[in-house]
N, C-alpha and C positions, 0 to 999 in steps of 0.2 A: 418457544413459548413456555410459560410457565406450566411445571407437572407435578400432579402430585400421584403419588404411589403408595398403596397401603398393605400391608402384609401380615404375616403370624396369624390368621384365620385357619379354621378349622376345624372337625368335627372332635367335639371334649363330650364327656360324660358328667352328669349331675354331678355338681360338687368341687369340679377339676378347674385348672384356671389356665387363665392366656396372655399374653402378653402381644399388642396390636403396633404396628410401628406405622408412621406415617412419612412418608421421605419428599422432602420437595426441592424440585431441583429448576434451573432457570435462571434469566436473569430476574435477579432478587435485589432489592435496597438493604429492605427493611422486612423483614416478618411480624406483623403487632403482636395477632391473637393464633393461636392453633385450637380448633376444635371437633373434638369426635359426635358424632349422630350414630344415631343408627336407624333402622329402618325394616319392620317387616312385614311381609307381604299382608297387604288390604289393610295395610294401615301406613298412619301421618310418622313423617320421619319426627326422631324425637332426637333432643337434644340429651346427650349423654356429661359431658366435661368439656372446659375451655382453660387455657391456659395462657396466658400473656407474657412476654418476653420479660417481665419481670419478675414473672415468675409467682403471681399471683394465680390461684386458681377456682373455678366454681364447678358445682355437681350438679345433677338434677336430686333434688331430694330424694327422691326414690331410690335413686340409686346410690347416695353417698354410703360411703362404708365398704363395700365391697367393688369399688372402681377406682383405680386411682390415674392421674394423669401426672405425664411429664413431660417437662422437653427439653431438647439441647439446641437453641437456635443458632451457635454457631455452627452444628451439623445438619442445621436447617432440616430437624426429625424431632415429630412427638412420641407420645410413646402413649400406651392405654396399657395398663393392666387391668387384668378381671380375674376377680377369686371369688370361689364359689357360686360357681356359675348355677344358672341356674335355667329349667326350658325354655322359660318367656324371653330369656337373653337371645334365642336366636333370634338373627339378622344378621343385615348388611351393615357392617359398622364403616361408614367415609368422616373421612376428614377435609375438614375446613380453614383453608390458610387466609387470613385477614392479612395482607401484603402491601407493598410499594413497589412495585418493576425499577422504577426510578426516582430521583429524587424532583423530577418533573411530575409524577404522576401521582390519581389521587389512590385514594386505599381502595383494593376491591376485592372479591373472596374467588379465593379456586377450591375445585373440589376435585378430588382422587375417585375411583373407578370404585371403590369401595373392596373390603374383603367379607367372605361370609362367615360366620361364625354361628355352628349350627350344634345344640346343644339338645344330646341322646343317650339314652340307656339300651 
């Protein structure tokens, strides 16, 4: 089945930064869209960055500027950088693959297990 795996999580200090990888592996056609969330506790996951195999990409406002996204979809991995972190940035940041299994099948999203990214002085 299709997987996705997120990594480079981890406790940073005000100020420090990260860089998040997203890896998916499976059978794969097509990859459209990759995108990061994040998500933390007692609260709605938010949408962080999207990326499209074109290599177009969007932010949430809030956060433009100090996140950046990328990808290499023939390594079938995005990528999330975070500078200047900051405490509200703790969470669970998962990634979301907007995908084709086959060229029979329609588009659907898989999500990764998430990594934490937990941010202290």
């Amino acid at each position: 089945q299709v997987q996705l795996v997120e990594s480079g999580g981890g406790l940073v200090q005000p100020g420090g930064s990260l860089r998040l990888s997203c890896a998916v592996s499976g059978s794969i056609f097509t990859i459209y869209i990759m995108t990061w969330y994040r998500q933390a506790p007692g609260k709605h996951r938010e949408l962080v960055a999207t990326i499209t195999n074109s290599g177009a990409t969007n932010y949430a406002d809030s956060l433009k500027g100090r996140f950046t996204i990328s990808g290499d979809f023939a390594q079938k991995t995005a990528y999330l950088q975070i500078n200047s972190l900051k405490l509200e940035d703790t969470a669970v940041y998962s990634c979301n693959a907007d995908l084709r299994t086959t060229r029979w099948s329609g588009r659907d999203q898989y999500w990764g297990q998430g990594t934490q990214v937990t941010v202290s002085s």
